[in-house]
N, C-alpha and C positions, 0 to 999 in steps of 0.2 A: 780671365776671359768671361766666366760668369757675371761677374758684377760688373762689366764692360756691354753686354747682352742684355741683363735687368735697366740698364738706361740706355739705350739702344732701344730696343723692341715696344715700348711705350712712346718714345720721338716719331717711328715709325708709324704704329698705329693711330697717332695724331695726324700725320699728315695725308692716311688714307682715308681717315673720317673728315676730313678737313674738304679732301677733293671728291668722296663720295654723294657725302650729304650736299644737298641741290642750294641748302644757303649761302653755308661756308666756300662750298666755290666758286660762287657770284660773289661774294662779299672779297674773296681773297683773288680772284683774276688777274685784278691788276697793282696786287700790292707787292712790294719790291720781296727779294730773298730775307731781306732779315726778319721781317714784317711777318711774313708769311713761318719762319722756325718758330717765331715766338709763338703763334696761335697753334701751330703744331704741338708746341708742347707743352702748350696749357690744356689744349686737347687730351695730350700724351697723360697731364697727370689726373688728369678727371678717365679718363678710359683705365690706368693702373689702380686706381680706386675702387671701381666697379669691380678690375678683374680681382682684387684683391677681397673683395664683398664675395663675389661668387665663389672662389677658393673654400673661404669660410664657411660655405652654406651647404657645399661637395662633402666637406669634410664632417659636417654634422648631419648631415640628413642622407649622402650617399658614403660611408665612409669605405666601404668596399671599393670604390675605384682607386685612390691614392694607394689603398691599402695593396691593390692588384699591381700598380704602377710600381709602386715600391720595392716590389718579388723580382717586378722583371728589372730595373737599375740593378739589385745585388748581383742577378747573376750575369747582365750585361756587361755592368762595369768590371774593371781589375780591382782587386781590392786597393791596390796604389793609389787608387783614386780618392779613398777614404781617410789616408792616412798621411803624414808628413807634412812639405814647409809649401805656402800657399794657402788661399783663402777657398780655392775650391775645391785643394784636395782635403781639405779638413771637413767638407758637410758630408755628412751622414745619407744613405740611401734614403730617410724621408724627408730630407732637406732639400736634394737633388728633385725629390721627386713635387713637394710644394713649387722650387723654382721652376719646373719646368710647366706645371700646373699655372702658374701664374703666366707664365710669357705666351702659353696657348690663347689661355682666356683672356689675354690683353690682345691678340690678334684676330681672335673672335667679336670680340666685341668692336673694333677696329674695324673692320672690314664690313662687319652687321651694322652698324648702325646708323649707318648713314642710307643704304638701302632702306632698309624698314621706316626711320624717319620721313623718307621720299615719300614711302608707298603709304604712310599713318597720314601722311597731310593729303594726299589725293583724294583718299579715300574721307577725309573731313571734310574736304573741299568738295565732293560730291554728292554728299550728305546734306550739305548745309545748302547747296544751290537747289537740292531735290527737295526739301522741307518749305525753301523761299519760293517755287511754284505751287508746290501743294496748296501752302497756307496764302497762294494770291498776295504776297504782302511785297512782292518787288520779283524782280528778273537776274536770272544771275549775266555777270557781265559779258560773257563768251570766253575770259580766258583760262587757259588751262589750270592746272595746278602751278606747272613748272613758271607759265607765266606769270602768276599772282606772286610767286617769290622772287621772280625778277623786279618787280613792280617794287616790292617790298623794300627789295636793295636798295634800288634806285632812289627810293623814297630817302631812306638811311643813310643813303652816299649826298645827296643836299644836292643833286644834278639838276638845274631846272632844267636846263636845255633836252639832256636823255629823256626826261619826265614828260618834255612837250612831244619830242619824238615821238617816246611810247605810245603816248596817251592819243597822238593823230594816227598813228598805225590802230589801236585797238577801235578807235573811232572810224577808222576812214575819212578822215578827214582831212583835209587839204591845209597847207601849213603857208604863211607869208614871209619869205627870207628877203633882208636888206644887207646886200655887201658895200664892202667900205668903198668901193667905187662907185655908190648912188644905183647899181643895177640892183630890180628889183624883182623876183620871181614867186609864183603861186601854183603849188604843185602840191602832190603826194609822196610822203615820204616812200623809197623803194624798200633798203635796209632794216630789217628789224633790229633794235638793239642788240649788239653783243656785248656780255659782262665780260671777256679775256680779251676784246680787242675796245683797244684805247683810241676813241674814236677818234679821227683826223680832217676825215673827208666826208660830206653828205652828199647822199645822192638823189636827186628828185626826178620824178615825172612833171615837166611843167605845162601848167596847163594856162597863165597868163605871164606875161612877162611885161617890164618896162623900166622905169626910173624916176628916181627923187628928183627933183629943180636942187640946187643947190642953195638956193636961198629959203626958203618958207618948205622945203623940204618936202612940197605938196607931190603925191603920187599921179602918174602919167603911166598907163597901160597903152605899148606900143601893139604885139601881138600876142596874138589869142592861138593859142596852140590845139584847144579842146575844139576850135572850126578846122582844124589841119586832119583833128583824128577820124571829127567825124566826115571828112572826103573820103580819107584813106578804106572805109567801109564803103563811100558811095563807089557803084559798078561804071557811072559817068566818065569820077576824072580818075582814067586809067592809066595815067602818067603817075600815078599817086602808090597804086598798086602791088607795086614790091617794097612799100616799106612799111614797119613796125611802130606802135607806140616808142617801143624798147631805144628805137634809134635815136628818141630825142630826148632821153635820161640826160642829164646836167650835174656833173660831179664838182663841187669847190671845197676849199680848204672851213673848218670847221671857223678859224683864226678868221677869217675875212667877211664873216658874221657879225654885223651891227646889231 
């Protein structure tokens, strides 16, 4: 059961570092189960390594704790535990007590590292936008920490489309969609990127709309939605007055994007 627990508890603390840490969980959102074991447990053995580092450095620089750990196994355990057929009833009270020192510090460092990772790039990431004002040498872009590692992904994942998305939400800027039926819209993306949901559908604010000719493909703006918004503020046309930007969002299929 031991040595079922020693590869065990390293899988485990791969997959918490895996979905703690802010990269690895954008990077693995939307990668299938198998996909997702494998990085858990290559995780799994770079985290057993570590804990096996720190074991080592406990046991030379603090050896009083194992040694402590150790007193209380003898009198915890039955001596049956020590003796006879079986691979764990044969370790020894400081055998017991390095395994169990190791599966702590694999779940420590599991659980830790991916927080502190979060919180070390933040804190980079704030540092270095505070130095690019000081020193006047540029502006930092607005977005967060967390968003610069989405950015990142994206970049990594070879998405152009996500990348156009991002990059007119971080911008404000207004984006030009041609679907396969020659309609053509100009709007704001609503949506900010999600890394766990596999996008399908886009949603706009539009603010022109119209269509391709089919032949020379030349663009025709039939209407203007942004003369619709700004009635909806005038106090005039009060026919106008109960309704929202919101209500003229345009949701279509990602697929029907030329």
């Amino acid at each position: 059961m031991l040595s079922a627990a020693l590869l065990f508890i390293p899988l485990l603390a791969g997959y918490i570092f895996t979905v703690t840490w802010r990269y690895s969980r954008y990077r693995s959102a939307r990668e299938d189960s198998q996909r997702l074991y494998f990085r858990a447990a290559g995780y799994g053995v770079f985290l057993a390594g570590l804990a096996f580092g720190t074991l080592v450095l406990v046991k030379l620089y603090c050896p009083q704790i194992p040694k402590t750990i150790t007193t209380v196994v003898e009198f915890t355990l039955p001596t049956a535990q020590f003796v006879g057929q079986g691979d764990d009833k044969q370790l020894t009270p400081t055998q017991w007590t390095d395994a169990a020192l190791f599966i702590a510090f694999t779940m420590i460092w599991g659980s830790g590292a991916g927080p502190v990772l979060n919180r070390g790039y933040r804190w980079l990431h704030e540092i270095y936008d505070e130095a690019l004002r000081q020193c006047g040498k540029g502006k930092d872009s607005g977005l967060t920490a967390a968003q610069k590692t989405l950015k990142k992904v994206i970049q990594d994942r070879g998405d152009d489309l996500e990348m156009m998305l991002f990059t007119a939400i971080d911008r404000t800027t207004p984006i030009q969609v041609t679907l396969e039926n020659r309609k053509v819209y100009v709007g704001s993306v609503v949506e900010l990127v999600e890394p766990h949901v596999d996008r399908r559908y886009l949603r706009i604010l539009p603010f022109l709309s119209g269509y391709r000719d089919a032949d020379e493909s030349r663009l025709y703006f039939t209407t203007s939605y942004s003369t619709i918004y700004e009635q909806m503020q005038d106090t005039v046309y009060v026919d106008l007055g109960h309704l929202i930007p919101e209500d003229f969002e345009i949701v279509f299929p990602i697929s029907t994007i030329q």
